[in-house]
DOBA-739423 format. One record per residue (C-alpha): residue in one letter; x, y, z negated. Coordinates in steps of 0.02 Angstrom, whole numbers, padded with zeros to 5 digits, always signed. Example, Ala and Ser with C-alpha at 12.3 -4.5 7.8 and 13.67 -1.06 7.14 Angstrom:
! residues 2
A+00615-00225-00390
S+00684-00053-00357
//
This chain:
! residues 619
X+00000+00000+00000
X+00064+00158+00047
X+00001+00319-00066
X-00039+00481+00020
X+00047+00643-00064
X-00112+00709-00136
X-00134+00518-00210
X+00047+00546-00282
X+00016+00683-00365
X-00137+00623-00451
X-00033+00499-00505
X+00086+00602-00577
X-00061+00679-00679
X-00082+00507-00743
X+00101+00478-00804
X+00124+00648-00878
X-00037+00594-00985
X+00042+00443-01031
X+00216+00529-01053
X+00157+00588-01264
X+00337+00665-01284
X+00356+00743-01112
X+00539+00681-01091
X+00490+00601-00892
X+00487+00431-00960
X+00366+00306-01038
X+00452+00197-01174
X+00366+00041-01268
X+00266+00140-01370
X+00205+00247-01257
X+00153+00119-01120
X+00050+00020-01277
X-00033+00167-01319
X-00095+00222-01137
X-00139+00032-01102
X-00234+00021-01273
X-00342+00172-01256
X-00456+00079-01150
X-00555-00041-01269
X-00561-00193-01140
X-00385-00214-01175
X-00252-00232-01308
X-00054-00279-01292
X+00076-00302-01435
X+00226-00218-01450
X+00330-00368-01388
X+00216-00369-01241
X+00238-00187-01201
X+00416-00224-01191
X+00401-00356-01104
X+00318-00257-00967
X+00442-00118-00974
X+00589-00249-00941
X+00465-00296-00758
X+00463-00117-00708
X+00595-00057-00765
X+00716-00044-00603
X+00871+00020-00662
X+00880-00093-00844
X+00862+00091-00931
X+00751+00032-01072
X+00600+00149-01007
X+00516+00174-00842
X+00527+00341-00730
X+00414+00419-00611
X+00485+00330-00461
X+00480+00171-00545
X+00296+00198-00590
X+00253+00225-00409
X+00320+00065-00365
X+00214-00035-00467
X+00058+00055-00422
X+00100+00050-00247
X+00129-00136-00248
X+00317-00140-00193
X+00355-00232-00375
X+00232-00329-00471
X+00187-00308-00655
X+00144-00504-00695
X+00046-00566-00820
X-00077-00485-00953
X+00004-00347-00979
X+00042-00308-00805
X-00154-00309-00759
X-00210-00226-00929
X-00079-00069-00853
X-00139-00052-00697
X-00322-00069-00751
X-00253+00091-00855
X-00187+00172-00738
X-00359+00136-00623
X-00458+00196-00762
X-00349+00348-00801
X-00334+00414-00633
X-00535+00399-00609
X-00557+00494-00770
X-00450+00630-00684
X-00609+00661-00563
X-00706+00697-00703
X-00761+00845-00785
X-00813+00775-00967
X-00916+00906-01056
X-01105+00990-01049
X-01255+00868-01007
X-01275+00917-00832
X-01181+00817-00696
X-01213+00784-00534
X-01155+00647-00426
X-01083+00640-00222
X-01016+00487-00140
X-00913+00398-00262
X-00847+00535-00348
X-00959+00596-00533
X-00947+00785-00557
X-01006+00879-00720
X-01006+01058-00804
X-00991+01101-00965
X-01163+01221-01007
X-01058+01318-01139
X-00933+01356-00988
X-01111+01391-00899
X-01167+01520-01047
X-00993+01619-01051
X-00988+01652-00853
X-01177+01711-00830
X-01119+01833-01000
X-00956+01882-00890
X-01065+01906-00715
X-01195+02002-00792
X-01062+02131-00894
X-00975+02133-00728
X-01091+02151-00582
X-01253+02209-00688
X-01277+02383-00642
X-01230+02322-00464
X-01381+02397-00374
X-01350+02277-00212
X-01394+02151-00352
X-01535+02239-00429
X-01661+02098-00396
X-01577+01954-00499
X-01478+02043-00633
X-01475+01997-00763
X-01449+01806-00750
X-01531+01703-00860
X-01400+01577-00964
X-01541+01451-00960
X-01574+01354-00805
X-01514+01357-00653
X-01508+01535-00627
X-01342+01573-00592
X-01325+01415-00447
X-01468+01519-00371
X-01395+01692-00373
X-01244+01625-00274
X-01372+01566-00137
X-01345+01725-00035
X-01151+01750-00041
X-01198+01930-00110
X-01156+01883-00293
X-00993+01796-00261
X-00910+01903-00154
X-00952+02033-00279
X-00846+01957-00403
X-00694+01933-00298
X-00701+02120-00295
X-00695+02124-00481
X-00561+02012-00496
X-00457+02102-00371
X-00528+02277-00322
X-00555+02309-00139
X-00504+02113-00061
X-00675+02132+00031
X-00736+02282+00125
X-00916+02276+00064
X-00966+02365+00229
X-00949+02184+00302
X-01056+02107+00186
X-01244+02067+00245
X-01357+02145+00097
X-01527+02150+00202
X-01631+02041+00306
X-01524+01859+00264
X-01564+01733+00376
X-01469+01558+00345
X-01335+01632+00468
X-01310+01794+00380
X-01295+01708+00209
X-01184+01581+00301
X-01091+01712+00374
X-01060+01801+00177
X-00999+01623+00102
X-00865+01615+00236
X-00816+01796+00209
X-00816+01744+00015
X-00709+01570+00024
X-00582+01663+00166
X-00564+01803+00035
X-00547+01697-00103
X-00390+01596-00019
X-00337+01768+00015
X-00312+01817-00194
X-00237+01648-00220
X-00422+01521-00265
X-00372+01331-00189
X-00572+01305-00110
X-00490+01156+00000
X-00666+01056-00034
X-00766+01199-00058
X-00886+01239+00118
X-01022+01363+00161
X-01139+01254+00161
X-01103+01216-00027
X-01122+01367-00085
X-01301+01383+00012
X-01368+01220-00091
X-01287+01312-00247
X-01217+01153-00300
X-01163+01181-00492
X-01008+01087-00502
X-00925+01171-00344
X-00991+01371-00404
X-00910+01356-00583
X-00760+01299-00518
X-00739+01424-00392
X-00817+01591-00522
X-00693+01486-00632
X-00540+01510-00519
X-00598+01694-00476
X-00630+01729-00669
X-00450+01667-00698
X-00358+01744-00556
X-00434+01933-00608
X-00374+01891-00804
X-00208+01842-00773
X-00164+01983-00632
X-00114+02130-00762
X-00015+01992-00871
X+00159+02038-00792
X+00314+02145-00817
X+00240+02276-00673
X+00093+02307-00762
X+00145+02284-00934
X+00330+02302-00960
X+00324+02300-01148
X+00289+02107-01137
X+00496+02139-01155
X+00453+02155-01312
X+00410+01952-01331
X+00567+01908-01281
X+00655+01775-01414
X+00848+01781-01481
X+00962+01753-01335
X+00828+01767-01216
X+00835+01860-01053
X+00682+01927-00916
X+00722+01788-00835
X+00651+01661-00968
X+00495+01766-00993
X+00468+01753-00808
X+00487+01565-00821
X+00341+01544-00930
X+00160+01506-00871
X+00025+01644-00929
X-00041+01518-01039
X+00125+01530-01141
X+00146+01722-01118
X-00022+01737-01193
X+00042+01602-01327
X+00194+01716-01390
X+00093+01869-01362
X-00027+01807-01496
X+00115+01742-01634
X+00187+01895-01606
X+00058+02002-01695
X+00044+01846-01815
X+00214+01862-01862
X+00210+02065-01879
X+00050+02030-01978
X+00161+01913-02109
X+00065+01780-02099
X+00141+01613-02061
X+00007+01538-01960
X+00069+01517-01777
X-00017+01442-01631
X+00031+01318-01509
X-00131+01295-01403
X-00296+01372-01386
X-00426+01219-01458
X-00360+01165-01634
X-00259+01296-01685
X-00362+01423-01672
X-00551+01318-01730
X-00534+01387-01919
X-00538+01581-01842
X-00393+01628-01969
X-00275+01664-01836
X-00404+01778-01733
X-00449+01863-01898
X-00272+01912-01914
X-00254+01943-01713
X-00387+02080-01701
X-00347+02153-01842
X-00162+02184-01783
X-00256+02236-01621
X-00397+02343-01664
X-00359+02509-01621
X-00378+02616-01794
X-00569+02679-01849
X-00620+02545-01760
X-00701+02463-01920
X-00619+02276-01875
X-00604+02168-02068
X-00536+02023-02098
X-00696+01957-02217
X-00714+01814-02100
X-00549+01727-02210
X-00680+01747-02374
X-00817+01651-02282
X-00812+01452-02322
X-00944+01410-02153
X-00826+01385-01995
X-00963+01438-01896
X-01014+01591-01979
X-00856+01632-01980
X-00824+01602-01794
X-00988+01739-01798
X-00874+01865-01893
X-00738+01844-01789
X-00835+01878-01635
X-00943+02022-01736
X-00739+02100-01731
X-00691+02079-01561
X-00864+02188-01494
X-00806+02322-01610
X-00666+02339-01499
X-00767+02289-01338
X-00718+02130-01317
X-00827+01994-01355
X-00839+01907-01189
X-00826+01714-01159
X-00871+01648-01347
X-00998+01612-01456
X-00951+01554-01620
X-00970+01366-01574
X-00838+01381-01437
X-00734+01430-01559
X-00749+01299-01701
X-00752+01172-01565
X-00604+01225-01471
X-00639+01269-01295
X-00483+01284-01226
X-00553+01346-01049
X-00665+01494-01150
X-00536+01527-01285
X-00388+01556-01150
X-00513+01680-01059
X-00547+01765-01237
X-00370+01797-01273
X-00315+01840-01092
X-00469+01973-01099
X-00413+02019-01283
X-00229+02068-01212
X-00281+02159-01077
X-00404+02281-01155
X-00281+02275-01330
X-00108+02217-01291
X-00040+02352-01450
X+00142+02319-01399
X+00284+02441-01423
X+00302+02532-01276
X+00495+02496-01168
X+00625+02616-01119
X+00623+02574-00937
X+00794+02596-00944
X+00829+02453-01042
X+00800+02315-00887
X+00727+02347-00705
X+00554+02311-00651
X+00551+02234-00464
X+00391+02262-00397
X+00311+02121-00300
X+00299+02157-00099
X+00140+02151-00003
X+00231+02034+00086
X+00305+01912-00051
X+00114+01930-00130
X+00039+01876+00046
X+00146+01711+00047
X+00098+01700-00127
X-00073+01682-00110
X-00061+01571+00045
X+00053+01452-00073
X-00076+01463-00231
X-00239+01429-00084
X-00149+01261-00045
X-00157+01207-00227
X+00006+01195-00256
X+00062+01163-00443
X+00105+01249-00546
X+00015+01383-00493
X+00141+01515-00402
X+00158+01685-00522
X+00325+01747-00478
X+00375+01697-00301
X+00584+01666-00320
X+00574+01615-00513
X+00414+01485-00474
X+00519+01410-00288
X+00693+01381-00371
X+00655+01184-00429
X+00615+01152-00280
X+00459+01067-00321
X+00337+01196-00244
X+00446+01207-00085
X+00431+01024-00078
X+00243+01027-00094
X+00227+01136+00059
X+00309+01035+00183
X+00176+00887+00135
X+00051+00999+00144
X+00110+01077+00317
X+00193+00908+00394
X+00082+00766+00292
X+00190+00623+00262
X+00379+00691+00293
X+00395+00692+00086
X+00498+00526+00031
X+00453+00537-00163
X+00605+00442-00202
X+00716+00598-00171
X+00607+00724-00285
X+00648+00749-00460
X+00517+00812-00571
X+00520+00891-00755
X+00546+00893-00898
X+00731+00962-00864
X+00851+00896-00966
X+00985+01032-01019
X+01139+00920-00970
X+01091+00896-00773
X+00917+00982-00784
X+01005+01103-00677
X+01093+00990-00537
X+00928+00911-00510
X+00844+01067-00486
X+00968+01110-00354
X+00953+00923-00283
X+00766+00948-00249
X+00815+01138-00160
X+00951+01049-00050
X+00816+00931+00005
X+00689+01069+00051
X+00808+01137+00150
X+00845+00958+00217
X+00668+00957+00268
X+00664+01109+00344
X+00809+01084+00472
X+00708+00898+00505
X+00564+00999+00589
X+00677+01118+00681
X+00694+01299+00567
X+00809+01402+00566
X+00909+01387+00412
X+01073+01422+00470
X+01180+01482+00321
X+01046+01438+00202
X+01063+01286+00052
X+00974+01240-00085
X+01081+01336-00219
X+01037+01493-00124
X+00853+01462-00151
X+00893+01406-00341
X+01006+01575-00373
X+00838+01649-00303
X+00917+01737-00139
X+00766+01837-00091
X+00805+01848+00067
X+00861+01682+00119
X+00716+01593+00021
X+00597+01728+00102
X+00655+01661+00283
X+00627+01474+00224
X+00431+01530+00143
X+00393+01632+00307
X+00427+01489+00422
X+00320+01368+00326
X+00171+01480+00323
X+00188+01521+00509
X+00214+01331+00552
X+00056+01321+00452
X-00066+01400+00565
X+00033+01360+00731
X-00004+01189+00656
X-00158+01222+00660
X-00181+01286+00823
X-00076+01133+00893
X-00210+01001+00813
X-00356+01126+00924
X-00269+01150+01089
X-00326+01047+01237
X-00136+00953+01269
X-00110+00944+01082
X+00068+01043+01133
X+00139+01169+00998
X+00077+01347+01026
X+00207+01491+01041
X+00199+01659+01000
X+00193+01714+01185
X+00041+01627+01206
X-00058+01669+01066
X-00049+01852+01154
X-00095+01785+01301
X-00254+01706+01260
X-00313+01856+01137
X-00292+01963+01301
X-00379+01838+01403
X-00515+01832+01280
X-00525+02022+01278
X-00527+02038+01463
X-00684+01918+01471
X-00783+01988+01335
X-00739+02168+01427
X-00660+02239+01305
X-00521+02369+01353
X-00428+02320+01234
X-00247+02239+01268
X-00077+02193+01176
X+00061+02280+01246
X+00226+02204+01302
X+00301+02227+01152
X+00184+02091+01065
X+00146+02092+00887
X+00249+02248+00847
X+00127+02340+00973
X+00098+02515+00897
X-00092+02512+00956
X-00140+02355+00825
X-00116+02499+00693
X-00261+02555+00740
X-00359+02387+00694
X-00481+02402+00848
X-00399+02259+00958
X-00427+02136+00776
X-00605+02198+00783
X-00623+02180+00978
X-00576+01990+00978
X-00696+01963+00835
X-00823+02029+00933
X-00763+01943+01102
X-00773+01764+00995
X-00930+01804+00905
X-01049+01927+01008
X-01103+02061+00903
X-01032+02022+00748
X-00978+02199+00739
X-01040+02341+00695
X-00948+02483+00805
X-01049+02605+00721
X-00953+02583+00557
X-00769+02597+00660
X-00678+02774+00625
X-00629+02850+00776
X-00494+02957+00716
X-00317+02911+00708
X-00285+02994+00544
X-00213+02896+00414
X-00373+02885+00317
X-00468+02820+00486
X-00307+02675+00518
X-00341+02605+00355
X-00514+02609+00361
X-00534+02526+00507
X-00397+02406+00454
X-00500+02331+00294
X-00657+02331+00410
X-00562+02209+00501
X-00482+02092+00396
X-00650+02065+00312
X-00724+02036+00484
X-00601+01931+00539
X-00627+01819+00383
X-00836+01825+00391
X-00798+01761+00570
X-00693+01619+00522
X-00535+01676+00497
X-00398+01629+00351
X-00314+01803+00328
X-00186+01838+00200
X-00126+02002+00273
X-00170+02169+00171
X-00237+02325+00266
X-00079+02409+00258
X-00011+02279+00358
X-00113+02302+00500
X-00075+02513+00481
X+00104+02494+00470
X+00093+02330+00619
X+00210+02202+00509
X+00248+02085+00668
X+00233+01926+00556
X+00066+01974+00461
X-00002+02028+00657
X+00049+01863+00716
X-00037+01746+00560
X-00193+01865+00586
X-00211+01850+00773
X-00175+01647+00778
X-00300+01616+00643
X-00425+01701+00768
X-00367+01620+00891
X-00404+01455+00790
X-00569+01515+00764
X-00602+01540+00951
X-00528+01360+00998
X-00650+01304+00874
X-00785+01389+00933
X-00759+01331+01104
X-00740+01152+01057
//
């Protein structure tokens, strides 16, 4: 049996659960407990090493990733009682990964059981209706009722939805584009296409997610996205640009460069023990479901927090009742306007989803950190460009989930991903090393899995003269920029390869071509100019809008183009037609001011995914 990526991956879910001490192996213990979880079947001690000593390749006392894959796969057998009770295990593990265990509502599609959890339910119909309440293009349904079905039924029209990608991050959809009156199915269609497109474009993986999904409002599908879009808007403040006193969380011996290594999740983490320790208590947390279910440490949080006057006690620690004190707790945080997510019962159970949200909401509004002499380190601000391939990356589903381009690509891992995801079935798993990093030869493996990214890359013909993997682990910005860029323009030529009629790779020369063809028989006078993408005339965004309309008749409405060439007009018409280009199909990570100031690479990713969408159309 041969196991796809995607299948390899899940299975490294699977491990990592059974890996308890996170060092990349499973030892005795740990394989007996994993087995033994699962009350159909129960091995000794003796018998779990017994089964090590099968798998275990190289006579290391434990088993590794790679090993692990070669049982499941088949290539080396695990005899015996033992050997069936782990794979049954593993079988039962890996299903439970498909799962979504909490809330009584579930729902059920092919073989697959999906569920929601109704607390999750209550907190986002609280977060929608603070958001997108006085929303008067939503007048009619606001506010959502927690009970029922009524926020599956909101997101019917594509209205709602797209809304909140705007919340999350301001301005990603030119509303102008959205259909507000009259919705037939083909207008609503047309507003869940312009919502998924823009929500790959902030950085939402919607791989399984389709329009007509969203039209059935099936529950399972709308959390997760409002989930992703909900998280995406929290975490985009939590950085050095926006905040650089998170300096200020740095630990002894620490540099940037370590706080840049750290997921959100643990920024928030050290953020919160921070103002514990200043506080002098000695409580500190290590996760956001048991540590925090007594409410002593958010007692002590929002008071550190709470800006002064603001009338936040701590009489919750003098009040015996967990959940009445999760109630005082909460009574504190809308003091100082932030009681969103929780209601005291998330909070003595330990939600981690709704408590992370909580705190991440709780920092931004509060974060009561000393303010930084810029002087002391330099901020680099993200491009629009680095952010674009960003996003494309974090659409993908890559994991972890890409925060800071250079720091997040220099194991190699992510790197690694892409090329599956672009080329399926070029990875050999064998040659990837995955954490935990050890610190004697955490580094050389690192570089190991970089040297074989680039490996990869000169297998499907790039252009990575001068370029190794220790240039992409030393985070060479420009080097690992070229390697990125390729990728995501392989991507969509991909793409457009799979839809051409000979199946032949597409060049750049041709994707030109075609759009002028395709402008020429729509009769548009519209045309790209000899010098291609870096045309001056795209600035204008009227050619992007002219081949949406030439693909889809009257899909745009001229009336709303500026016909000015002031800077004000260029940009205008530039978000009108990104957002066009997405309601009509298209996957577009390029900003507006990519399409003013005609970035040849952005032109060319925005122009072949139209081009996709015509050879789609036309098939």
């Amino acid at each position: 049996m041969s196991l796809s990526y995607e299948e390899k991956q899940e299975l490294k879910k699977v491990f990592d659960s059974f890996d308890v001490n996170h060092d990349g192996h499973l030892d005795a213990q740990e394989l007996a407990k994993a087995v033994n979880a699962h009350e159909e079947h129960k091995i000794t001690g003796v018998e779990a090493r017994d089964l090590i000593k099968q798998i275990d390749a190289n006579k290391d006392g434990q088993v590794s990733f790679p090993e692990f894959l070669e049982i499941v796969e088949g290539n080396r057998k695990a005899a015996g009682k033992a050997g069936a009770a782990f794979l049954d295990a593993v079988r039962k593990t890996q299903a439970g990964t498909h799962v979504q265990k909490v809330g009584a509502y579930s729902a059920t599609g092919g073989d697959t059981a999906h569920s929601y959890s109704e607390e999750e339910k209550i907190a986002f119909v609280d977060w929608v209706n603070d958001c997108l309440g006085q929303d008067p293009d939503l007048a009619g349904r606001m506010p959502i009722k927690a009970e029922g079905e009524g926020l599956f039924q909101a997101c019917t029209d594509g209205i709602l939805l797209c809304k909140l990608i705007n919340e999350a991050m301001p301005d990603t959809i030119d509303e102008r584009v959205i259909n507000k009156k009259g919705l037939s199915l083909f207008k609503k269609s047309e507003n869940h296409v312009l919502c998924i497109n823009s929500a790959k474009a902030i950085g939402c993986n919607v791989v399984n997610i389709g329009p007509n999904d969203l039209t059935e409002g099936r529950p399972y599908l709308i959390m997760g996205l409002i989930w992703q879009i909900i998280k995406i808007g929290l975490f985009a403040r939590i950085n050095l640009s926006s905040h650089p006193e998170l300096y200020r969380l740095l630990e002894e011996g620490e540099s940037i460069d370590d706080l840049l290594k750290l997921p959100i999740e643990e920024i928030l983490l050290r953020w919160f023990n921070h103002h514990l320790k200043n506080s002098g208590s000695p409580r500190r947390v290590k996760n956001f479901h048991n540590d925090i279910k007594d409410s002593e440490c958010y007692t002590i949080l929002l008071k550190q927090i709470a800006p002064k006057g603001s009338g936040v006690d701590t009489r919750a620690l003098a009040e015996p009742n967990m959940d009445k004190r999760a109630g005082l707790v909460l009574g504190n945080a809308d003091k100082i306007g932030c009681k969103k997510f929780l209601k005291p019962r998330d909070i003595v159970t330990g939600n981690a989803k709704l408590n992370l949200a909580f705190v991440a909401n709780l920092f931004n509004m509060h974060p009561s950190l000393e303010p930084v002499d810029n002087s002391e380190f330099e901020i680099i601000e993200e491009t629009r460009e680095e952010k674009s391939m960003r996003n494309w990356m974090n659409s993908l589903g890559v994991d972890p989930f890409v925060k800071y381009l250079y720091e997040d690509l220099r194991d190699g891992i992510i790197l690694i991903q892409l090329f599956e995801k672009v080329y399926p079935g070029i990875v050999d798993q064998k040659r990837v090393n995955y954490p935990p990093w050890k610190a004697m030869g955490g580094e050389m493996k690192k570089i190991e899995n970089c040297n074989y990214a680039v490996a990869l890359a000169k297998q499907v013909g790039f252009s990575v003269v001068g370029i190794d993997g220790k240039n992409v682990y030393d985070k060479n910005k420009m080097l690992t920029l070229s390697v990125v860029w390729q990728l995501m323009r392989a991507y969509v030529l991909e793409i457009l390869r799979k839809l051409s009629q000979d199946g032949k790779p597409i060049s750049e020369a041709q994707i030109v071509a075609w759009v002028n063809t395709t402008l020429k028989n729509a009769g548009k006078h519209s045309q790209i100019g000899g010098s291609g993408f870096k045309d001056p005339a795209l600035g204008s965004g009227v050619i992007i809008l002219d081949l949406v309309d030439a693909i889809q008749a009257g899909s745009v409405d001229y009336g709303l183009v500026a016909g000015g060439d002031s800077p004000d007009d260029q940009l205008s018409n530039a978000k009108l037609a990104i957002s066009t280009a997405r309601r009509a199909g298209a996957v577009v990570f390029a900003l507006p001011e990519d399409v003013v100031e005609v970035k040849p690479k952005m032109m060319m990713t925005i122009f072949a995914s139209l081009m996709a969408v015509g050879l789609g159309v036309r098939k």
